[in-house]
C-alpha positions in Angstrom: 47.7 47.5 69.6 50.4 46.4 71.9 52.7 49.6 74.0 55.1 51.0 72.2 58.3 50.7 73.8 60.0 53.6 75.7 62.1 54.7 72.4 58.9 54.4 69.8 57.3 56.8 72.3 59.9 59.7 71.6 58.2 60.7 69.1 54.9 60.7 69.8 55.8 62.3 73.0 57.4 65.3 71.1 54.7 65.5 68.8 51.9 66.1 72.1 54.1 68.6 73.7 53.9 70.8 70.8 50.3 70.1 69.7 49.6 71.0 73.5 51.2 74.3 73.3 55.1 73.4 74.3 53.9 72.1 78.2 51.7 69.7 79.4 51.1 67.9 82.5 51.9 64.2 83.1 47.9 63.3 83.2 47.7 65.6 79.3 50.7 64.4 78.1 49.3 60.7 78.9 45.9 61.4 77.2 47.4 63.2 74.2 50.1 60.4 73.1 47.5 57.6 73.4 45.4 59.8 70.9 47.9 59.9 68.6 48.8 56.4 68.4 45.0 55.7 68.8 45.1 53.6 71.7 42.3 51.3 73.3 41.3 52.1 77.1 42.3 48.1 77.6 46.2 49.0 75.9 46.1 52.0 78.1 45.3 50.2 81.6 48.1 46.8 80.8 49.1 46.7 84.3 52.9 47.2 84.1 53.8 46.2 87.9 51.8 47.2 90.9 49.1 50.0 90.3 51.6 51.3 87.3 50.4 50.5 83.8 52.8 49.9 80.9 51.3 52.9 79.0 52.5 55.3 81.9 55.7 53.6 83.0 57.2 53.5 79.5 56.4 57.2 78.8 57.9 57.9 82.1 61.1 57.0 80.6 60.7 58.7 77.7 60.0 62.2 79.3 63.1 61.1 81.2 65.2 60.1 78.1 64.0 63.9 76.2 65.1 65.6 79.6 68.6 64.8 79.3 68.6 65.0 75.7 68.1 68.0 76.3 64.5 68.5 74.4 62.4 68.9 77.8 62.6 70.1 81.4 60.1 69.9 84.2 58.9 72.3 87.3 58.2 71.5 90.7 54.7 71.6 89.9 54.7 68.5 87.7 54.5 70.4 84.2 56.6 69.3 81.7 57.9 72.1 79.3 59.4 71.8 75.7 63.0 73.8 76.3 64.1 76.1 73.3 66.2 73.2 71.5 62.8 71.1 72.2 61.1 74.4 70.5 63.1 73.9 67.6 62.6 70.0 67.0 59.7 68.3 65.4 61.9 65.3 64.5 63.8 63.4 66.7 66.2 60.5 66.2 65.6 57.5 68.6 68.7 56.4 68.1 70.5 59.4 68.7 69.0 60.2 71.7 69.6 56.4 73.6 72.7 56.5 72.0 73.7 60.2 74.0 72.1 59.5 77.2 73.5 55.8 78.0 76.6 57.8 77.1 75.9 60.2 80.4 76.1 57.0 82.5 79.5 55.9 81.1 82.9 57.0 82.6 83.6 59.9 80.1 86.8 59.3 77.8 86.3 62.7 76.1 86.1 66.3 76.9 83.8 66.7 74.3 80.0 67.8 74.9 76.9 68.2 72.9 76.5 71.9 72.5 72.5 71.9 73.2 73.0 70.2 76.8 75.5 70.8 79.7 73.2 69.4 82.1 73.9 65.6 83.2 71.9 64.2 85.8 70.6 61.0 87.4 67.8 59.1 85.0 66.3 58.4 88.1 64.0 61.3 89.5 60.8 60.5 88.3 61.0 56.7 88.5 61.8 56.6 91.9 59.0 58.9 92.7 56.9 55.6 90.8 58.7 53.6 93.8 57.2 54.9 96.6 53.9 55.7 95.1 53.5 52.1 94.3 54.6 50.8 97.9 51.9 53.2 99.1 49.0 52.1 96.8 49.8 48.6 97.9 49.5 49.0 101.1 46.5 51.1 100.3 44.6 48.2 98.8 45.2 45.8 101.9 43.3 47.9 104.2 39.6 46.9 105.4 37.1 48.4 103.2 35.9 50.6 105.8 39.6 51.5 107.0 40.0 52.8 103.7 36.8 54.9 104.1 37.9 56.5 107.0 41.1 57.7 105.4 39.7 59.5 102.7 37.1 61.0 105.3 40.7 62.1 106.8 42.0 63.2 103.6 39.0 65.3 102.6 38.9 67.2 105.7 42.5 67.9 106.1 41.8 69.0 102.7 38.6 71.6 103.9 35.8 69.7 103.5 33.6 70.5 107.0 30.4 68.0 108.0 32.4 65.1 106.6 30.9 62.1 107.2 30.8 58.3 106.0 27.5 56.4 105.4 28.8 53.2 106.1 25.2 52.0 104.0 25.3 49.3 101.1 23.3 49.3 98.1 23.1 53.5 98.4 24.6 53.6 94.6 27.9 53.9 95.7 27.8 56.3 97.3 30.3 56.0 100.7 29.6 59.4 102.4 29.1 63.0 101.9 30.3 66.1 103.0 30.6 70.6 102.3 33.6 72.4 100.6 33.4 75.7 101.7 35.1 78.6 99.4 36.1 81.8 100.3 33.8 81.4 103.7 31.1 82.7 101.7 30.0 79.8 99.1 29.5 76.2 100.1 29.0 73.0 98.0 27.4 69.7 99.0 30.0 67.2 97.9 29.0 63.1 98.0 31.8 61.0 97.6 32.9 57.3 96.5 36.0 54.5 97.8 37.7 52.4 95.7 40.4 50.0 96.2 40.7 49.3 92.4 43.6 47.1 91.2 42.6 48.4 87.8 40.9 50.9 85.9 37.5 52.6 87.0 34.8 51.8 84.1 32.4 55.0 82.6 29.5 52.6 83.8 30.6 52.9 87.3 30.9 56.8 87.0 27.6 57.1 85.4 25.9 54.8 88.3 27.6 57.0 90.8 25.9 59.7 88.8 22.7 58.4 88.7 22.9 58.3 93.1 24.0 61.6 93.5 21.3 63.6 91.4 19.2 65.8 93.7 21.7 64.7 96.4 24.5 67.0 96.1 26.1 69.6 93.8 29.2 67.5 92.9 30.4 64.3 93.5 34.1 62.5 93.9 35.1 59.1 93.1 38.3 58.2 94.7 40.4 55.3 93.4 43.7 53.3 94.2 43.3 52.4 90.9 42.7 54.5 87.6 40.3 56.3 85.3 39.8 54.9 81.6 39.5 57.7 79.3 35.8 56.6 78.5 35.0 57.6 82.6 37.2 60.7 82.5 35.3 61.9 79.8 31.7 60.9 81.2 32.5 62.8 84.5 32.9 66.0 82.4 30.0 65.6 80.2 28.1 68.3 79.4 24.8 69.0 80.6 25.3 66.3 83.4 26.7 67.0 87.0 30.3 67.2 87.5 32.1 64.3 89.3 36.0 64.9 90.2 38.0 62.1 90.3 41.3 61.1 92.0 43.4 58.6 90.9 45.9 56.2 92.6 48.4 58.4 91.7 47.0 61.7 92.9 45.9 59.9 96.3 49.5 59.4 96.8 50.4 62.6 96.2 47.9 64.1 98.3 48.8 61.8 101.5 52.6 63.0 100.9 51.3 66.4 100.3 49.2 66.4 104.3 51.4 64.0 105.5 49.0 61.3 106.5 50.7 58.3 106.7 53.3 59.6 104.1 56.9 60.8 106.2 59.4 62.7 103.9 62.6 62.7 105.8 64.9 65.4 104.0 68.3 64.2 103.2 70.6 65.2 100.3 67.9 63.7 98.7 63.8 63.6 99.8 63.4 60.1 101.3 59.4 59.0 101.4 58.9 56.7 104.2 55.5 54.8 104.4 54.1 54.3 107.5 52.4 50.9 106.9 51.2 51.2 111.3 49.3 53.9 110.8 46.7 52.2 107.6 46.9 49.3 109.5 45.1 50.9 113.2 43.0 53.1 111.3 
C-alpha cells in the first residue's frame, strides 16, 4: 500500500503509543504503526530523500504535529511519551489537530488558548535533527570502502571495544573485522563485525550470510549500515536459538559519531548547531 500521509498517520500513531504502554521509542513506534497498517518491508524502505524513507519522515511530522497538540511529549533520551490529555484520547480528529497547530504559526488575533496546551513551540526540532543526519550519511556513503572500515574500527573502540582490528579480506562472508567488548573488566566477548555503505535497506539474506560466517567465530556479531534494517532482518538477527547479531542503522551511526564526536562538531549556540566535518572522512 502506498504511505499514508502525515495526517492519516495520527491515528495510527496514537493507537501504537497506547498499545505500547503510553511511550515508545522512535525505532518501536516505527515498527508498531507499520503493523498496524500492515505495511510491506518495500512501503517501509520508499526512500523519501537522502537515506530518509517516506515511512519515517512522514511519522516524524506526525509525532511533531501530536506534540503541540498537545497529545505527546518527548525526553532527551529519544522516548516519546503519551502526556495525560494523550492518556485520555483514543480518538483524535485530523482535522482538528492541523487545523490548531498551523494556527500556532499564525500571528495570533485572539487571546484565546486551548485549555489542554499552553506550550507553543517551533515544528522544527526533530526535522532538523533529519538535516544534519542526512548531510552526514551522505557524506558517509562517498567515502572509500576501506575509509569507511577504518571509521567504524574508530567508532567501536572509542566505544570500548579492545583488539579491534579490520581484516581487509574479500570473500570471508562479510565479515570486515573483529574485535573484544570487555564488561565490567571481568567478562569479555568476541565480537566480528560488518560495513555497509547501503543506500537502502539491509535484506534478512544478508544477515543470515553474515550469520552463517560468524558461527564458531565469535560470540556476537554487528552489522553496521548507512543504510537500514527491513523488519524481516531485524527480526532474523534476534531469532531464537541462533546467535545474536546487533545492528546499527544509518541513523544510529549518526548519532553515535555526534555522540564521540568523530567527525560530528556541535557548536552550542542558543540553539545546538551540528557541523560536519567533511576533511576529516575524506583523509581517513
Amino acid at each position: 500500500m502506498t504511505i499514508p500521509t502525515y495526517d492519516r498517520l495520527f491515528q495510527p500513531l496514537l493507537d501504537a503509543v497506547h498499545s505500547l504502554g503510553g511511550s515508545a521509542s522512535i525505532s518501536e513506534q516505527e515498527d508498531r504503526v507499520a503493523e498496524l497498517l500492515k505495511l510491506s518491508d518495500n512501503d517501509i524502505a520508499e526512500i523519501h530523500r537522502g537515506n530518509r524513507t517516506k515511512f519515517s519522515y512522514r511519522l516524524a511530522w506526525a509525532r511533531n504535529y501530536l506534540k503541540r497538540f498537545g497529545i505527546l511529549e518527548n525526553s532527551t533520551r529519544g522516548v516519546w511519551a503519551l502526556t495525560p490529555v494523550g492518556l485520555a484520547t483514543r480518538t483524535v480528529d485530523r482535522e482538528k489537530v492541523k487545523k490548531y497547530v498551523l494556527s500556532l504559526d499564525r500571528p495570533s488575533d485572539s487571546n484565546q488558548e486551548p485549555a489542554h496546551t499552553k506550550t507553543v513551540e517551533t515544528p522544527t526540532s526533530e526535522l532538523e535533527e533529519m538535516t544534519w543526519e542526512d548531510e552526514l550519511l551522505d557524506t558517509l556513503k562517498q567515502m572509500p570502502p576501506d575509509a569507511f572500515e577504518r571509521l567504524c574500527q574508530r567508532v567501536l573502540r572509542e566505544s570500548g571495544f579492545i583488539q579491534v582490528e579490520v581484516t581487509g579480506k574479500s570473500g570471508d562472508g562479510g565479515i570486515d573485522g573483529r574485535g573484544v567488548v570487555r564488561i565490567g573488566g571481568l567478562l569479555s566477548f568476541h565480537v566480528i563485525f560488518q560495513c555497509k555503505r547501503y543506500q537502502g535497506s539491509v535484506s534478512s539474506s544478508t544477515v543470515r550470510d553474515f550469520r552463517g560466517a560468524m558461527v564458531g567465530r565469535a560470540d556476537k556479531g554487528l552489522i553496521i549500515t548507512t543504510g537500514n534494517f527491513t523488519k524481516d532482518s531485524k527480526q532474523e538477527a534476534q531469532r531464537d536459538g541462533a546467535p545474536p547479531i546487533d545492528l546499527i542503522d544509518g541513523e544510529a551511526l549518526a548519532q553515535k559519531l555526534k555522540e564521540l564526536r568523530i567527525g560530528v562538531d556541535v557548536r552550542s549556540r542558543i540553539i545546538e548547531e551540528v557541523v560536519i566535518d567533511k576533511l576529516f572522512f575524506a583523509t581517513l
